[in-house]
C-alpha positions as CSV (number, residue, x, y, z in Angstrom):
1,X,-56.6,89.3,-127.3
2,X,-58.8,90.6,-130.1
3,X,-59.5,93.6,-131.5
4,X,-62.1,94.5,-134.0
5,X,-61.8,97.2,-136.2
6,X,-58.8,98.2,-138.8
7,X,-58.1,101.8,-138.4
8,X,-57.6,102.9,-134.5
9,X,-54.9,101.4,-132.4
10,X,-55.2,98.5,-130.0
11,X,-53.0,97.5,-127.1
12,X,-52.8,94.0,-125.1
13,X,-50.8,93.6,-121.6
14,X,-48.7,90.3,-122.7
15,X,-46.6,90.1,-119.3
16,X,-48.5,87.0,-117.9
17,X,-47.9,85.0,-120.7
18,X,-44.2,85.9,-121.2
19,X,-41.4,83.5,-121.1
20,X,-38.6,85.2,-119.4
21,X,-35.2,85.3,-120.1
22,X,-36.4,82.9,-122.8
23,X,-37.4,82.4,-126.5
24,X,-40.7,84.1,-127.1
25,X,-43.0,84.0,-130.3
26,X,-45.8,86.7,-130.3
27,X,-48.7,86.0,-132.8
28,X,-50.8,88.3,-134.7
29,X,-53.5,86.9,-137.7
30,X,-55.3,89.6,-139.4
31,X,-58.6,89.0,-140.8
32,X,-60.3,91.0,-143.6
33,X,-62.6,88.8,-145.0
34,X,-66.2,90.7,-144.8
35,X,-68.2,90.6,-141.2
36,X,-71.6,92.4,-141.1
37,X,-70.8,93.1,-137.6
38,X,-67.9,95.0,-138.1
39,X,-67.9,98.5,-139.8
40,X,-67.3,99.6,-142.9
41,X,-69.7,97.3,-144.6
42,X,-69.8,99.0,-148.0
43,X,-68.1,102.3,-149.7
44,X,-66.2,103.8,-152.9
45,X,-63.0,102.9,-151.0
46,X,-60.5,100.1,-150.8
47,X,-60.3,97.9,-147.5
48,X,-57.3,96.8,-147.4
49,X,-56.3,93.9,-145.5
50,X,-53.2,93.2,-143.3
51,X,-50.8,95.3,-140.5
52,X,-49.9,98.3,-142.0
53,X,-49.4,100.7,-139.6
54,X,-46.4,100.5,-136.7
55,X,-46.3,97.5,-134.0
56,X,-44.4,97.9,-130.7
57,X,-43.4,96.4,-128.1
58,X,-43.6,98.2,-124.7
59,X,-41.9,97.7,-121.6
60,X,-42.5,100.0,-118.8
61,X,-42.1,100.4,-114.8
62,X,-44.6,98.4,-112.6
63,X,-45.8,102.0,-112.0
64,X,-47.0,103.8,-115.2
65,X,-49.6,106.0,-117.2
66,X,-52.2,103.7,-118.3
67,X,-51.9,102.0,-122.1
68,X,-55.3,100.4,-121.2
69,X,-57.6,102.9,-121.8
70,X,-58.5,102.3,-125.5
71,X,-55.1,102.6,-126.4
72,X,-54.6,106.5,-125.8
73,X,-51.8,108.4,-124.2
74,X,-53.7,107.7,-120.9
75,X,-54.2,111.4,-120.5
76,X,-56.9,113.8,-121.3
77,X,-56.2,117.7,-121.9
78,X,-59.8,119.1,-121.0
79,X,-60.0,122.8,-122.4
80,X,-63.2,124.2,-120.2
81,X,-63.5,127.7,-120.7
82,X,-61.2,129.7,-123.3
83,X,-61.4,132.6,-124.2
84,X,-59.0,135.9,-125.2
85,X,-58.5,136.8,-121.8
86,X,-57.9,133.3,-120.3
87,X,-57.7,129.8,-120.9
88,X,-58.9,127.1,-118.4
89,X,-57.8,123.7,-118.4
90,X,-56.9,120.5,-116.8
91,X,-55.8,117.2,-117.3
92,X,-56.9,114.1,-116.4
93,X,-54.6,111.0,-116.2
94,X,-55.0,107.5,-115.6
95,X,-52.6,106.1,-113.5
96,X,-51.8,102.3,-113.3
97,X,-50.5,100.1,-110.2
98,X,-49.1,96.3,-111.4
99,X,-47.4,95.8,-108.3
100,X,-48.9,94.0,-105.6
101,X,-47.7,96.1,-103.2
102,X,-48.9,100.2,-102.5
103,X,-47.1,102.6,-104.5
104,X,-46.0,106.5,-103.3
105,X,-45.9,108.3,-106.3
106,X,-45.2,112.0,-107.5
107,X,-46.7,113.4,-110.9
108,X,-45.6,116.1,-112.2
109,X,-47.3,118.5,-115.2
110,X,-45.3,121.4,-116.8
111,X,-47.1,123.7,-119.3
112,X,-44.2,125.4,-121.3
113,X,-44.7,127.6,-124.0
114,X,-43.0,127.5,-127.6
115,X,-39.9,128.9,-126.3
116,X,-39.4,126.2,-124.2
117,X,-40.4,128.3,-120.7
118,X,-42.4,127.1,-118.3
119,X,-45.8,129.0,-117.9
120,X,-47.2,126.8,-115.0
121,X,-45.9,123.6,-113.0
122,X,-48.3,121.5,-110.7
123,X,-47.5,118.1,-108.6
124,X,-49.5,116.3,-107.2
125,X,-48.4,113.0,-104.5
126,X,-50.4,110.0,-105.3
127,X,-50.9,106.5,-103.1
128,X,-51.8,103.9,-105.6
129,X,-53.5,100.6,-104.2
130,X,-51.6,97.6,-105.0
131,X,-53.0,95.9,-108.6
132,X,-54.6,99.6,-109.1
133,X,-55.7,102.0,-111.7
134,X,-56.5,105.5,-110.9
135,X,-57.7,108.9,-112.9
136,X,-56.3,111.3,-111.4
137,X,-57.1,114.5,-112.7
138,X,-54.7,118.1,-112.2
139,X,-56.6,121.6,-112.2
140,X,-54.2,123.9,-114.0
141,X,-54.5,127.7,-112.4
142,X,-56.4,130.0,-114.9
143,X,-53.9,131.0,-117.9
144,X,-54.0,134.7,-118.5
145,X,-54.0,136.5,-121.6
146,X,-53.2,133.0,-123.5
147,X,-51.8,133.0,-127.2
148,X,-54.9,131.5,-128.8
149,X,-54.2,128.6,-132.6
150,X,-55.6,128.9,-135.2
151,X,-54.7,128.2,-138.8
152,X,-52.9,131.6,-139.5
153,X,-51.3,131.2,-136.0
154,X,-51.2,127.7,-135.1
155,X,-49.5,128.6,-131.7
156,X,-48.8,125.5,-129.2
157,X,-47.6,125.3,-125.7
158,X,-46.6,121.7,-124.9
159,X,-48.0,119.7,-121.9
160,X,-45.0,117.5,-120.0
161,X,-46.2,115.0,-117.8
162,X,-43.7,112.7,-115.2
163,X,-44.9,110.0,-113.2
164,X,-41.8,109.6,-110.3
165,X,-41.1,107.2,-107.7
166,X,-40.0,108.1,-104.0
167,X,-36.2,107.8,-105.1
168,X,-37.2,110.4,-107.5
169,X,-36.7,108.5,-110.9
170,X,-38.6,109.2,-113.2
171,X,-41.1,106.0,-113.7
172,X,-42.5,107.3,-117.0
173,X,-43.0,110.5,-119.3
174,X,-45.8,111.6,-122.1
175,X,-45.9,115.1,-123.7
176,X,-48.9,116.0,-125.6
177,X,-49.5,119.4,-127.6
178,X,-51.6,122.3,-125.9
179,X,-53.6,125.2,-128.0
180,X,-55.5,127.5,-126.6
181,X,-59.0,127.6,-129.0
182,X,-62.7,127.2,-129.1
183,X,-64.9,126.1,-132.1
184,X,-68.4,126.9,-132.6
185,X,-70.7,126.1,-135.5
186,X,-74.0,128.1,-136.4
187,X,-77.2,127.0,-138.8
188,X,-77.3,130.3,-140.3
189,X,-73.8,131.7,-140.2
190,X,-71.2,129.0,-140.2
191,X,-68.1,128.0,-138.7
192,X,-66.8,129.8,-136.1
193,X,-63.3,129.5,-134.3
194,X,-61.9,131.7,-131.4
195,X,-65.5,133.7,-131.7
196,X,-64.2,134.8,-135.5
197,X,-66.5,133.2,-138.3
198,X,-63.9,131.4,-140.5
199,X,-64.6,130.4,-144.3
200,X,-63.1,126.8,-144.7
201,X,-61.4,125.7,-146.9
202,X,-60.0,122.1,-147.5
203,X,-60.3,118.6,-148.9
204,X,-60.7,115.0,-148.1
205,X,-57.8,113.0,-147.7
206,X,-57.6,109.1,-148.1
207,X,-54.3,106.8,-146.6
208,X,-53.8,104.8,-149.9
209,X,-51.0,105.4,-152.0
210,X,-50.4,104.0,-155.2
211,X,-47.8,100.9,-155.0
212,X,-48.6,100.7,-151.6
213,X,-52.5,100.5,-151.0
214,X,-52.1,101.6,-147.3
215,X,-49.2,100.7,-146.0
216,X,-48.1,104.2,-146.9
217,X,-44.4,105.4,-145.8
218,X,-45.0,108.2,-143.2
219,X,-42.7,110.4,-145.4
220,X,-45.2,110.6,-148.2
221,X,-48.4,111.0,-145.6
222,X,-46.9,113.8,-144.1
223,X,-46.0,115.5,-147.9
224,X,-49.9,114.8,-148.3
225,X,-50.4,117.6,-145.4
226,X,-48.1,119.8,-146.2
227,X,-48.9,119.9,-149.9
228,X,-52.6,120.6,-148.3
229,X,-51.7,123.1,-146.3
230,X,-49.6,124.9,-149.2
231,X,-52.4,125.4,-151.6
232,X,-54.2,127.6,-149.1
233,X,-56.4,125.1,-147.2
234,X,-57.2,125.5,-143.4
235,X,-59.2,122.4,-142.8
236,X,-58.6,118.7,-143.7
237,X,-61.6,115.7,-143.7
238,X,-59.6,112.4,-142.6
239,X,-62.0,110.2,-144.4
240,X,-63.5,108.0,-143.7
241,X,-61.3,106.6,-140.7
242,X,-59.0,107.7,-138.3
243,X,-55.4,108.1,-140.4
244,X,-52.1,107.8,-138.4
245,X,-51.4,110.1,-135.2
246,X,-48.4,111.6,-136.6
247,X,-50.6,113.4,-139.4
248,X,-52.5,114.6,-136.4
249,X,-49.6,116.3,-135.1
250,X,-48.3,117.8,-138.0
251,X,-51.9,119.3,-138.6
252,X,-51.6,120.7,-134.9
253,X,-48.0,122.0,-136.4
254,X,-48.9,123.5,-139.2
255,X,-52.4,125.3,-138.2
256,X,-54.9,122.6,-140.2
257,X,-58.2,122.3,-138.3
258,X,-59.5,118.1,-138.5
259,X,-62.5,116.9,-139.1
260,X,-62.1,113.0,-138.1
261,X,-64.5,110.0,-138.5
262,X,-65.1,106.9,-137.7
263,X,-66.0,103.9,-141.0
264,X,-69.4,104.1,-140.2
265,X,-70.3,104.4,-143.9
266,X,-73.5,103.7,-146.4
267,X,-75.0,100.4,-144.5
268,X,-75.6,99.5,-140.9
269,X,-76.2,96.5,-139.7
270,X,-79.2,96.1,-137.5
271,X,-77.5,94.1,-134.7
272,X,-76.3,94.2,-131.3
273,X,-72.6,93.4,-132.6
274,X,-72.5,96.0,-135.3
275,X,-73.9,98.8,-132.9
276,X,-71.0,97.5,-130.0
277,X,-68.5,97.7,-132.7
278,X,-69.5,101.1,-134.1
279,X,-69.5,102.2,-130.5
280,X,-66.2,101.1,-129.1
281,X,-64.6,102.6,-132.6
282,X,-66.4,105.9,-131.3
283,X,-64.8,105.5,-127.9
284,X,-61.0,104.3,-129.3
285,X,-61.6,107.1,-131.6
286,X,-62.0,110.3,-129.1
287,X,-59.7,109.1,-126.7
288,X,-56.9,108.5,-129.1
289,X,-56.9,111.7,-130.8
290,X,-58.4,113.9,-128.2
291,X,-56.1,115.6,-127.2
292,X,-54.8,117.0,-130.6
293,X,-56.0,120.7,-130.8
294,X,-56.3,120.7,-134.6
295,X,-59.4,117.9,-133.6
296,X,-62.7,120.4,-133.8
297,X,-65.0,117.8,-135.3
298,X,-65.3,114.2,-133.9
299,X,-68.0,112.1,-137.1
300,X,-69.2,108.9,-136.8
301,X,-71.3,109.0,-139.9
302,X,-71.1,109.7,-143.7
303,X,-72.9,109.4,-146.6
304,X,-75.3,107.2,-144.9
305,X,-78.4,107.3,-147.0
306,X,-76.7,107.6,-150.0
307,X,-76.6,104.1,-151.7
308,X,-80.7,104.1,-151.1
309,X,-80.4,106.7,-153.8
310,X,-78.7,104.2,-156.3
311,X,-80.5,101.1,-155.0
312,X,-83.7,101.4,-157.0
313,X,-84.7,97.6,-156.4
314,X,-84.8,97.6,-152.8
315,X,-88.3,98.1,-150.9
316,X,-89.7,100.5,-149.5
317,X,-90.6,98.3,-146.6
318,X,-86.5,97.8,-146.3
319,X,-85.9,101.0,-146.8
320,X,-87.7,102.1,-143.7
321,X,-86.0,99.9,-141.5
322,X,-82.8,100.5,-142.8
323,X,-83.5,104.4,-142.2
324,X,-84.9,103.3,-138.3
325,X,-82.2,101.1,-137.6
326,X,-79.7,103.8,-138.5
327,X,-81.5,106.2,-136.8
328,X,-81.0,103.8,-133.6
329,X,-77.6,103.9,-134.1
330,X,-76.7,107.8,-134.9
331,X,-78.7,108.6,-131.3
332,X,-76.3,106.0,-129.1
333,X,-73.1,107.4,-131.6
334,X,-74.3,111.0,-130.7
335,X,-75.0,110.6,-126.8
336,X,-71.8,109.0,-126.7
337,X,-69.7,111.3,-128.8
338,X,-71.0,114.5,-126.6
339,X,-70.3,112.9,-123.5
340,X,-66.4,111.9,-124.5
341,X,-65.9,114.9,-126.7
342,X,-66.9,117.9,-124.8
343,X,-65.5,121.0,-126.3
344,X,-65.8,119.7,-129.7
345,X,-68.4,119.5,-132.5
């Protein structure tokens, strides 16, 4: 396989080409010489080269929740109408079939709140076609009267979910974080979050350490947010790339509302390989971090224009179709972004 692309995960089915029972040697080259089709091009950051986030190896049941869709939990939490009196949601998840045989299958979604109770459990029996995937998506009944996050209450129900056989094993399991919230942003007034205009305060974060350029322990990422949190800040800009899930998590823990991005930053390149890299990033982007309720803002632009104010030598006639090109790009990123990303800015 091959991914392009250094900051959102990637995921490649290997079990064809696996010698069972047998020596194996799995090969990864890394490449981070500069490609004008391949985003960020230029910035006042390092681009760091080689692997320096985890790498597993995954073995799972013929039967399982999808790893293929861009590399996200293969589930979608959908938050469709919240409000103080209720909160609407459901779930779609992508199912996957490897056998070559039909499979009669059970899911199972329990919504449990922080003490551990169950507030609503729905199954669903599923046929999957032989060599199969399937989105299946689960219509939770209305909540009532949820507790609502935000950052001075960053409550969270939790979202089980158990994919199980007709022996009734459990085939495989994901859990994601629930919160009950709605964002809103006006020209005139501001930010708005639960219907309550917020003031926000935060910073911008970068994943570079010194020592360690990226390849940053978690333990010192995670003392990042909570040192963030502590001086009083209730928003945090992951610039200018997606950082590591578990930051996401501990900003859904702690009550810190994300603004994430894509390395879409200063230049564009006006060609069909830098707009399909830009727009898959978009896509591996949303569906990886989705469903993290601390995610109100999904980017895929920053500081665009701003080297034309520094490059004084550069023509005007350039500078016009740099500005054209980029427009070109920022509508595809924006049609794209609202249609994945309903329910955020």
């Amino acid at each position: 396989g091959n991914h392009k692309g250094g900051y959102t995960a990637f995921s490649f089915d290997i079990s064809s080409y696996l010698n069972y029972d047998a020596y194996n040697l799995i090969e990864v080259t890394v490449d981070n010489s500069h490609n004008i089709d391949i985003p960020p091009l230029d910035a006042d950051f390092t681009f760091y080269g080689g692997i320096y986030r985890d790498v597993e190896l995954i073995s799972l049941p013929k039967q399982h929740i999808s790893l293929d869709d861009f590399a996200s939990d293969g589930f979608y939490v959908h938050y469709k109408d919240i409000s103080n009196e209720k909160g609407d949601i459901d779930v779609d998840v992508v199912l996957n079939n490897k056998d070559t045989k039909k499979s009669k299958l059970i899911l199972k979604l329990n919504l449990l709140n922080t003490d551990d109770k169950i507030v609503e459990s729905l199954s669903k029996t599923i046929s999957l076609n032989a060599l199969s995937s399937e989105k299946i998506t689960i219509d939770f009944p209305e909540i009532k009267n949820p507790k609502l996050w935000s950052p001075d209450n960053p409550y969270l129900y939790r979202l089980q979910l158990e994919l199980i056989d007709a022996n009734k094993d459990v085939l495989d399991s994901k859990t994601a974080n629930v919160g009950f919230r709605w964002a809103s942003v006006d020209p005139n007034k501001g930010f708005f979050l639960n219907g309550k205009p917020i003031k926000i305060i935060g910073v911008n974060r970068h994943q570079d350490y010194q020592g360690y350029g990226n390849a940053v322990p978690l333990t010192l990422q995670e003392k990042d947010i909570h040192l963030i949190k502590n001086m009083g800040a209730n928003v945090i800009r992951f610039a200018h790339y997606p950082h590591r899930r578990e930051l996401y998590v501990l900003c859904d823990e702690l009550g810190l509302l994300v603004w994430t991005e894509i390395p879409v930053v200063n230049l564009v390149t006006n060609s069909e390989a830098f707009f399909d890299s830009a727009l898959n990033m978009q896509k591996e982007h949303v569906k990886q971090y989705y469903n993290h309720p601390s995610v109100v803002m999904f980017g895929y632009m920053n500081e665009i224009f701003l080297r034309l104010q520094f490059d004084k030598k550069m023509p005007q006639e350039e500078r016009d179709k740099l500005k054209q090109d980029t427009y070109r790009l920022t509508e595809k990123l924006e049609i794209l972004t609202r249609e994945i990303a309903p329910n955020h800015i």
